[in-house]
N, C-alpha and C positions, 0 to 999 in steps of 0.2 A: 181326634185320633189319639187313643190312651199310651200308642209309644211313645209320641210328641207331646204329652202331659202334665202339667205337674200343677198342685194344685196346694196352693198356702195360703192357708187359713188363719184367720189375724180375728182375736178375740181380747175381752177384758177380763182382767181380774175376779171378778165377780162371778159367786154361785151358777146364777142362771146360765150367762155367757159360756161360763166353764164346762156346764153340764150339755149345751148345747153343742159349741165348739165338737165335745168328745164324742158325740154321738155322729155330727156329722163327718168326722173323721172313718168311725168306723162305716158309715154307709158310703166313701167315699172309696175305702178301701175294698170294701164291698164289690164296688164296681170294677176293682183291678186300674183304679189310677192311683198312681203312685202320688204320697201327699211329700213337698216340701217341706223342711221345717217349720213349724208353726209361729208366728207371733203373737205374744202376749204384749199387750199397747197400756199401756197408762201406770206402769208398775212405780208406787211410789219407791222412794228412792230410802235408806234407813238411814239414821244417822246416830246411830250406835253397834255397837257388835252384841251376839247371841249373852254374852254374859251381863252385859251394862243393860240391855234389855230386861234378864229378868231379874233384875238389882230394881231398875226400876217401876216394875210391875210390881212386885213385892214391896215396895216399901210406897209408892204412890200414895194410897192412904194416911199414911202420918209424913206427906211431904207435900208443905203450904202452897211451894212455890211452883210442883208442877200439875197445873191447872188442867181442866178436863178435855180441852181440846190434845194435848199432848198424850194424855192415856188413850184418849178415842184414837187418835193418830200411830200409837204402838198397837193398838188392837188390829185397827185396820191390815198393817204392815204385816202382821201376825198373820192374819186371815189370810193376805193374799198368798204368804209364803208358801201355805198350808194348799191353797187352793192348784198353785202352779205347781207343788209338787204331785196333788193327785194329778193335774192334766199331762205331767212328763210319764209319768207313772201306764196312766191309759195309753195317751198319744207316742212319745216318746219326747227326745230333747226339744226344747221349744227356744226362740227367741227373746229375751225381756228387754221391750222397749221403757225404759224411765217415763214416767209421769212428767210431763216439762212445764212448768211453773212459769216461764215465763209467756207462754202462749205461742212460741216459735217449733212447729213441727220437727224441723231439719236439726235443730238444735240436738233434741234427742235420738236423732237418726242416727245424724252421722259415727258417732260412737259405735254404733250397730251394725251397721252398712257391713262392714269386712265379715261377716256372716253367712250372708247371701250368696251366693253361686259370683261369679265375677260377670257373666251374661245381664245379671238383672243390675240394673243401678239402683239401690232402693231410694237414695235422696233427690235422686233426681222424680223418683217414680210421686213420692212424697206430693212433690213440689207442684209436678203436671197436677194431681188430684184438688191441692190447694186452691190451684189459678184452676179449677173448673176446665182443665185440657183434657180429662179421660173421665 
């Protein structure tokens, strides 16, 4: 029943995902059900601001100490920013769940949770999927 509807779409970072995600958005809405805000899941987290960014991009090159994992890792962060901003752009406002590094889903929920509608619990919803209950 499309009154009783809603429908949230949880994608990654990444091209495909993105390109995917968007498209099924539009055929979703297509149908006249109404889409939830979306979630974007694994978004690494930055650990500099826009300006120390491109200090560091810019100078990486003649700087010994920051090693290539560290430029690959501002690229990345670059991409994704770039990539969630076309998906708000098509879609509209989306969700950004943190990339969680230590391997604990809820860890990065819960930050997010107060997002969602108050009907949904999302950490709990998380957790059910984890232990294999939905």
């Amino acid at each position: 029943d499309i009154d009783h509807c809603r429908v949230v779409i949880a994608t990654l970072p990444e091209e495909l995902c993105i390109s995917e995600a968007t498209l099924l958005a539009r055929d979703i809405r297509a149908l006249g059900i109404e889409l939830a805000p979306p979630v974007v899941n694994g978004v690494y987290p930055e650990f500099a601001d826009a300006r120390q960014q491109a200090w560091l991009e810019r100078e990486s090159s003649s700087l010994q100490a920051l090693s290539k994992d560290a430029t690959m890792y501002l690229r990345i962060c670059k991409r994704q920013r770039e990539l969630i901003e076309r998906f708000r752009r098509n879609v509209g406002p989306a969700l950004c769940v943190p990339f969680s590094f230590s391997g604990q889903a809820t860890e990065a929920v819960d930050p997010a949770a107060g997002a969602f509608p108050s009907a949904l619990d999302a950490t709990a919803l998380v957790e059910k999927i984890f232990e294999g209950a939905v």
